[in-house]
Structures are given as structure tokens and as C-alpha cells.
N, C-alpha and C positions, 0 to 999 in steps of 0.2 A: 410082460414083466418090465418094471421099470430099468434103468441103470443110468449108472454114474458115471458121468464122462468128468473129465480130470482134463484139463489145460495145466503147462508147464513154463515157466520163464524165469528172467529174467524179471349224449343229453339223455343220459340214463335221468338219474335227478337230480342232476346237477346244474348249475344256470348257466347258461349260455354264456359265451362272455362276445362283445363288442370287438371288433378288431381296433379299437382305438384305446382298451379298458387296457388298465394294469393291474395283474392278476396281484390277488391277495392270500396271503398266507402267514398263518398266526403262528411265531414259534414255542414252543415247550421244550425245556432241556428236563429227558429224563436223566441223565448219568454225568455228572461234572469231574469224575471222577476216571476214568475213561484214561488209558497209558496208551494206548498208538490206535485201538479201532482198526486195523486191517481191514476187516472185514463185516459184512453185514446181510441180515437174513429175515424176511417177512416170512411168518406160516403161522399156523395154529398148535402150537406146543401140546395142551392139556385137553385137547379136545372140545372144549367148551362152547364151538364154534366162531369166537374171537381170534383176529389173526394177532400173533405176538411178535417181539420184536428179539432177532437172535444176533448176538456179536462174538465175533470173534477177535480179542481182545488179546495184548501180548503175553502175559502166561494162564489166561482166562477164558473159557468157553462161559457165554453165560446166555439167558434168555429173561425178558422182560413182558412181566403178565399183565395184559390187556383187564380191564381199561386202569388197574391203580399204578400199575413200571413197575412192578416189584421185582425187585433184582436175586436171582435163582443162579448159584452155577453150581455147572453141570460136572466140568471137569476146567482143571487146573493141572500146572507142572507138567502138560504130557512128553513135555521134549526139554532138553536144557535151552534149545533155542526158540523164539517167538513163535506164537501159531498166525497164520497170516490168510486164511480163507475159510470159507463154512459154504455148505450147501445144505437146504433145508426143504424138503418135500411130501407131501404125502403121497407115496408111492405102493403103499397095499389099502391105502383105499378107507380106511379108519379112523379118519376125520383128524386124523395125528401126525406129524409130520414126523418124517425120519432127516435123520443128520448128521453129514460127515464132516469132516475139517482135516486141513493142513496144517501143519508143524515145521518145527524145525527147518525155521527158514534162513539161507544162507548162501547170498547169490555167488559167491566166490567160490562154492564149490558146488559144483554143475555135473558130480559123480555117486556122492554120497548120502548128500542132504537132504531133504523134502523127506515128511513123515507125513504118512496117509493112514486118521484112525477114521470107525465108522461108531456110532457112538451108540451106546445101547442101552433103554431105556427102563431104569425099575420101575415097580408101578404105579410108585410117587414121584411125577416127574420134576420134582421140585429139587428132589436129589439128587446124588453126583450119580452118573450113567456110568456103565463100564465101556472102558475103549477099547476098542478091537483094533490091534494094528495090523493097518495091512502094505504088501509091497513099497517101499516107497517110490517116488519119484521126483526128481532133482529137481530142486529149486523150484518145486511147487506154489505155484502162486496164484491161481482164480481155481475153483471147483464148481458144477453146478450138476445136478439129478435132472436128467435129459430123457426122452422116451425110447432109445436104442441104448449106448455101451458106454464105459468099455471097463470098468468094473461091475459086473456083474453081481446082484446080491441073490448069496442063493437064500433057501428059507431057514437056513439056522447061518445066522452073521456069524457063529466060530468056524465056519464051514471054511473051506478054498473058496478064492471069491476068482472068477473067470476074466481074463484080461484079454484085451484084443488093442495092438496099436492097429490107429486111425491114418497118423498122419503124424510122419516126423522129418519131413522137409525145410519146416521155418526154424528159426532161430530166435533167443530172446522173445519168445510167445509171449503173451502178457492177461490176455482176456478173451473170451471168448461169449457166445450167446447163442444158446437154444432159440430157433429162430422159427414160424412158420413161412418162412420163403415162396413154397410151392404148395400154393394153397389146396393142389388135388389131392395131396398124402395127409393122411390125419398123424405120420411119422412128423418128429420135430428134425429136423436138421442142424446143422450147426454153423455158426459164424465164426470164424478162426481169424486173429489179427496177430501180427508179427514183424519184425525187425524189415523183413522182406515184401510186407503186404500183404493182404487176405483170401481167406478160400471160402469155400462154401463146400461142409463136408454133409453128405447122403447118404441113407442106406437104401439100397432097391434092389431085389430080386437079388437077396442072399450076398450082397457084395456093396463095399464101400467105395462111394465115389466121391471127385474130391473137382472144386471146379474152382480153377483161378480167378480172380476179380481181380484183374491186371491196371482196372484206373486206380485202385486203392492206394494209396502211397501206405510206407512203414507206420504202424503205429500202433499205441498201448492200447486205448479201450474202443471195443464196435458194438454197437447195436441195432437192430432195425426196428422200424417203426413204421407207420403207414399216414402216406394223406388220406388218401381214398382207401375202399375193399379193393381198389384192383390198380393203386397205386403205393408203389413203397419205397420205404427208402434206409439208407446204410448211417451210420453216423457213426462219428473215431474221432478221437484225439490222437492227433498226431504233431512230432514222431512219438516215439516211447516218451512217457510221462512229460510231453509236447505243451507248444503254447498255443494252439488250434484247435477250434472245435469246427469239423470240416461235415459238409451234406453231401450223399451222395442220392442219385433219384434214379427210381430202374429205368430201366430202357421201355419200348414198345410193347415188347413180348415177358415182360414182367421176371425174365429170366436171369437176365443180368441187368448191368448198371452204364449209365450213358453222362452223366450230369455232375460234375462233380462244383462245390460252393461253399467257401471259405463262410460259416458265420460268425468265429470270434478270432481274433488271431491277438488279443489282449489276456493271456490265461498262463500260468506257469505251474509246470508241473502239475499236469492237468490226469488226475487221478479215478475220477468217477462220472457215467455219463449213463443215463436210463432214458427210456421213451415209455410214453404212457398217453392217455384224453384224460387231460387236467380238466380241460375249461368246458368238456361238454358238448364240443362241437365233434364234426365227423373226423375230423382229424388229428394226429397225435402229435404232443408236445415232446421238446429236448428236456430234461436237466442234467447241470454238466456242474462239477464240481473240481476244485484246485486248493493246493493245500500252499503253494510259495507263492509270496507277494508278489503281484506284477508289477509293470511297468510302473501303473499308479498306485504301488504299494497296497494294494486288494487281496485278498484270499476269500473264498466263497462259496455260496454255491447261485447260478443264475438258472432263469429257466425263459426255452428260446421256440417262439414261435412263427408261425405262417401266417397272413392275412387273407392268402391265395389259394387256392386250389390245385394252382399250376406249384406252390412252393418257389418261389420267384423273391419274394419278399417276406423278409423274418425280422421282427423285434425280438429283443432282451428284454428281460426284470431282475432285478435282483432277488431272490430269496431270504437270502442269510447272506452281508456284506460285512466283513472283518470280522465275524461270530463264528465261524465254521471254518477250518484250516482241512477240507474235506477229503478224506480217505478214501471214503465207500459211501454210497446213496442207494438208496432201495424205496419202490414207489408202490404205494397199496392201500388199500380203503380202510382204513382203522378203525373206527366209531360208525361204519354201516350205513352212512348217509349218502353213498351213491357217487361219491365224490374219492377221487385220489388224491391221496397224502403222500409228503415226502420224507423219509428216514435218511439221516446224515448223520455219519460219525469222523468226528477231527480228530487227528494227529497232534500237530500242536495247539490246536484248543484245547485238546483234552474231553472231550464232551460227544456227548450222543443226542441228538434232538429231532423230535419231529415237528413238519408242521402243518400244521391242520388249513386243510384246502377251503378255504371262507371264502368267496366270491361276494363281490357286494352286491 
């Protein structure tokens, strides 16, 4: 059975590209309209088998249908304060995604706050779903449907939903990522970032384990990605909503981390950061998005690669330069061509866009 872990804070057929090419990517704004975009979600809403695009907007849960955008919400109002995360998954298996979201968000109070609904879906999902509230937890702010815990769904969502804390040693958490780390477990794991630096949390033989990654400096967003099958590597912005988009590369024994590499230290208030094979080659690309002007007065979102196999040497692109004030990014094959696309929604742009992976 699947479950939902909760974090709190503060050359498929795709062309190849050249380590000399600058990657290309056509933008579309589906949503101009768009009041802060927290959050943001790729899945298949209606079953259709089209992935759609899901946002979690400030008093708006909504979802956008593949391939016209048409704009559907689900639920509104749920809290008097902003809803600020969405998790979206299909997790019994019916080509349908399920979907929860955070609420009432309000980092000044770290006792009260953070509203956890799961949302539930009539059989026109074009309508508004019923929200099921469940426990909150304070100052909720990233959520994602993981293959272990720690809200557990049982099979009628008005039911008790089963809770297990994981891990409450960090401070100011901010993001986390379902990771496959240890490629023997077909279990996902988890990557945990925070005020204090990152963990790598497990489940094995009935019990959770929780493993420091002590190079990691403090910071908001982690993800991992891979050069190679049996190379991988960590990536954060750092510190909390930081001006660093940092590498980090495992060690020998692919268990931990040994390398760590500054690749942008020009980014402010750097909000959103995903791995993906953009360009079709064996290894995975960065994109890293910020919503405050930098040094040179920028907001964006870029996307940052390897030339190397050793990861040694990484160029930048711009994606979206002064267009995207970016919140949340989410990376996924939209139109079926084999190729990943990228989803970006601004704060202060106001806007929701994707952009379609064109390699020339």
C-alpha cells in the first residue's frame, strides 16, 4: 500500500544533444492568472492516460487537462490561510491519481498551523472533490506520495488515517524527495533537507533508519539524480531559499556522498530544483528555479548540465529569463514524444508555463 509522507518547515526518442548544443525549449503559458502557485503537480487526473498538470494555488486547488489547459478546480476556501503544497499520485493502481494538499500556511506559528486534507474524488473529476481533513501539521510546506509512510491511507479515506513520525531532529525542513538511493530495494527512500543539513531516511526489516549526510550544508530544496546507473548524485539549494545551486556526487560505494560543487552561486531565493534526461543522453540534467532578482537583476528558471561522465564540468541555459519569478517546477513528458518537458509556476509573475522539450 502506498503512503504519504508529509515533510514540514519552515535517448528514449529523444535526440541526442551535443555537449556544445544549447538546449531548446519552447515556452506556453497555460494560466496568467495564477496568485502565488506554491505548489505544483504532474499525474493523470481523468484517467485518459494524458499526464495533467496540478497546482496548488493560494485559495485554489486546481488541475489542468491535457492536451487543451482547461482549467478545473477541485477545491477552494479550504483554510482561511493559503494552501502552499499538493502531492499527486496514483497509488491503487487505476490509471488515476490521488491527491492531497497542504493548507493553512503560517510560518509564525510552528504549533497550530498547517492543514492536511486528502482530497476525494466524485466521478466527474472536473468537480469540486470532498476534503477529508486530516491531523494537521505545522507549518507544512512540501508533501509527496512515497512507497512507505507516514500517513497511511486506509481503504475508505473518512476512515483513521495511521501516522508514524519518521524523523523530527531537523529544524526549518523545507523539502524533501522520494529517492531510489539504494538501488537493491524496490522501497523508495527518502531525502530530507533542513536548517541542519540532510538525511537519507529508510525503511528495512520493520524499522526506520535514518542516515546523516554530514557534507550537505543547510538548505531548502534536494534532489537526486544520476550520471551513470551506478553513479549519483544530491543536489540543494542552499541555505534555506539560498543563492546556490550546489552538486553533490556519491562516494565509491554509491552509499554516501564524497564531492561536493558549487554550480551556480548567482540565484536568489532559489525556490525550486528537479533532475530529469532532458537531452537524451545517459545522464541527468539539473533545473533550478528563483523567484528574487539576482545580482544581475534575473529571476528564472535555468537548466544545468555535465559534459562528463566524471561530472567535472557543467554548463547553464536559460530556460525562462525574466518570465518566471519561479515557485515550484515539475519535469514530465507531456505530449508523449519521448522527451521531458518542464512545468514552472511564478509567484510574482503570476503565471503557470510549460515548456515543450524541442531539441534542434
Amino acid at each position: 500500500m502506498m503512503r504519504l509522507m508529509i515533510a514540514v518547515c519552515l535517448c528514449s526518442t529523444s535526440v541526442c544533444f551535443a555537449d556544445d548544443a544549447t538546449p531548446n525549449f519552447k515556452p506556453q503559458t497555460i494560466d496568467s492568472t495564477v496568485e502565488i502557485g506554491y505548489g505544483t503537480a504532474i499525474g493523470d487526473v481523468n484517467g485518459d492516460g494524458k499526464p495533467d498538470i496540478l497546482l496548488a494555488d493560494k485559495k485554489e486547488i486546481v488541475w489542468y487537462q491535457n492536451p487543451t489547459w482547461q482549467r478545473h478546480v477541485i477545491a477552494e476556501n479550504l483554510t482561511e490561510r493559503d494552501n502552499v503544497c499538493i502531492a499527486a499520485r496514483d497509488i491503487n493502481g487505476d490509471g488515476k491519481v490521488e491527491v492531497a494538499v497542504g493548507a493553512q500556511w503560517n510560518p509564525g506559528d510552528t504549533l497550530h498551523s498547517g492543514a492536511v486534507f486528502y482530497l476525494d474524488p466524485p466521478a466527474d473529476r472536473t468537480q469540486l472533490w470532498k476534503a477529508i481533513q486530516l491531523p494537521n501539521q505545522p507549518v507544512i510546506h512540501r508533501m509527496r506520495w512515497v512507497k512507505l509512510v507516514a500517513y497511511e491511507k486506509p481503504a475508505n479515506p473518512q476512515d483513521q488515517w495511521k501516522q508514524t513520525v519518521i524523523e523530527d531532529t531537523l529544524h526549518v525542513t523545507h523539502n524533501l524527495d522520494p529517492a531510489q538511493w539504494n538501488p537493491q530495494t524496490p522501497a523508495e527512500e527518502i531525502l530530507y533537507a533542513g536548517r541542519e543539513g540532510a538525511m537519507l531516511l529508510s525503511y528495512a526489516d520493520g524499522h526506520w533508519q535514518k542516515k546523516k549526510l554530514p557534507l550537505i550544508e543547510g538548505s531548502g530544496e534536494i534532489r537526486m539524480g544520476q550520471l551513470s546507473p551506478t553513479s549519483r548524485f544530491i543536489t540543494t539549494i542552499e541555505p534555506l531559499h539560498g543563492d546556490k545551486l550546489v552538486l553533490y556526487q556519491s562516494d565509491d560505494t554509491n552509499k554516501g556522498i564524497s564531492k561536493r560543487q558549487i554550480l551556480d552561486d548567482n540565484i536568489k531565493a532559489g525556490h525550486a530544483i528537479a533532475t530529469a534526461n532532458l537531452f537524451g543522453d545517459a545522464r541527468q540534467e539539473i533545473v533550478a528555479g528563483w523567484r528574487t532578482p539576482n545580482k544581475d537583476n534575473q529571476v528564472g528558471v535555468k537548466v544545468y548540465w555535465t559534459t562528463d561522465d566524471a561530472g567535472k564540468v557543467w554548463k547553464s541555459a536559460w530556460i525562462d529569463e525574466n518570465g518566471m519569478a519561479c515557485e515550484d517546477l515539475r519535469l514530465g513528458d507531456l505530449n508523449g514524444d519521448g522527451r521531458i518537458d518542464i512545468v514552472a509556476a511564478g509567484r510574482n509573475s503570476h503565471n503557470l508555463k510549460v515548456y515543450w522539450n524541442q531539441p534542434e
